[in-house]
N, C-alpha and C positions, 0 to 999 in steps of 0.2 A: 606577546610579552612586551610591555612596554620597557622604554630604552630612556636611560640618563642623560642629560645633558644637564653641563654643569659651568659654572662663571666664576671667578674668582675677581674679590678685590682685592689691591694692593696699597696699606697704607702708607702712603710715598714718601711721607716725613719721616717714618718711626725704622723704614726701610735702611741697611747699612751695605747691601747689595754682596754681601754674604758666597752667593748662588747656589746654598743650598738645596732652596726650593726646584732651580734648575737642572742640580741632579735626580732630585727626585719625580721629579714626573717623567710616567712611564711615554710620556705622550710630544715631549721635545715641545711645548707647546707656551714656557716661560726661558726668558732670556733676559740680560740686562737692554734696560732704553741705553738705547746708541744715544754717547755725547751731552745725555742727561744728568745732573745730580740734584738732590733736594738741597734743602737749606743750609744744611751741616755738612758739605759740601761732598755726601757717599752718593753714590750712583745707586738706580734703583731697580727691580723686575718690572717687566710687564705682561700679560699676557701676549701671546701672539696670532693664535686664533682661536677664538673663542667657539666657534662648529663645532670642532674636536673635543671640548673637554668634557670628559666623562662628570666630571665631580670627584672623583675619587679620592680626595685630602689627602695626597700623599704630601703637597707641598706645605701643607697648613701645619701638619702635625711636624715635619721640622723644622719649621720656620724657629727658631732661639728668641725671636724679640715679635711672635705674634702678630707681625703684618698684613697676614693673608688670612682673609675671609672666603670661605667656599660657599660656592648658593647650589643647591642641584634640586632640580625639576624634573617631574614624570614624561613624557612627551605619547 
C-alpha cells in the first residue's frame, strides 16, 4: 500500500500566528518561528519536520485567513 507524505507552505505575510494550525495537527509538527515576525509585525508557523507529515489538511482547513498550502505525494 503506498504511504503519504505531505509538505506544507506557509504564506508568511498573510500569516497573524493565530496557532490554530498548531492545535490542529495531529502530528505536533507546526509551531510558531522562534523570535520571527512578518511585516505587520504578527509572528508566523513553520513547519518543523517535514518526514512526518502525512498531508492530512487538518491545518489548512482551519487556518481563518488561508495561509497554508498542503502538497501530498504517493511515495
Amino acid at each position: 500500500m503506498a504511504k503519504m507524505k505531505g509538505e506544507i507552505t506557509v504564506n508568511t505575510e498573510r500569516c497573524k500566528g493565530c496557532e490554530l494550525c498548531v492545535e490542529a495537527c495531529p502530528f505536533d509538527l507546526i509551531r510558531l518561528a522562534p523570535r520571527a515576525v512578518n511585516r505587520r509585525g504578527y509572528p508566523y508557523v513553520e513547519q518543523t519536520d517535514a518526514e512526518k507529515c502525512t498531508g492530512c489538511t487538518s491545518c489548512a482547513i482551519v487556518c481563518p485567513d488561508g495561509c497554508i498550502t498542503v502538497y501530498r505525494v504517493k511515495e
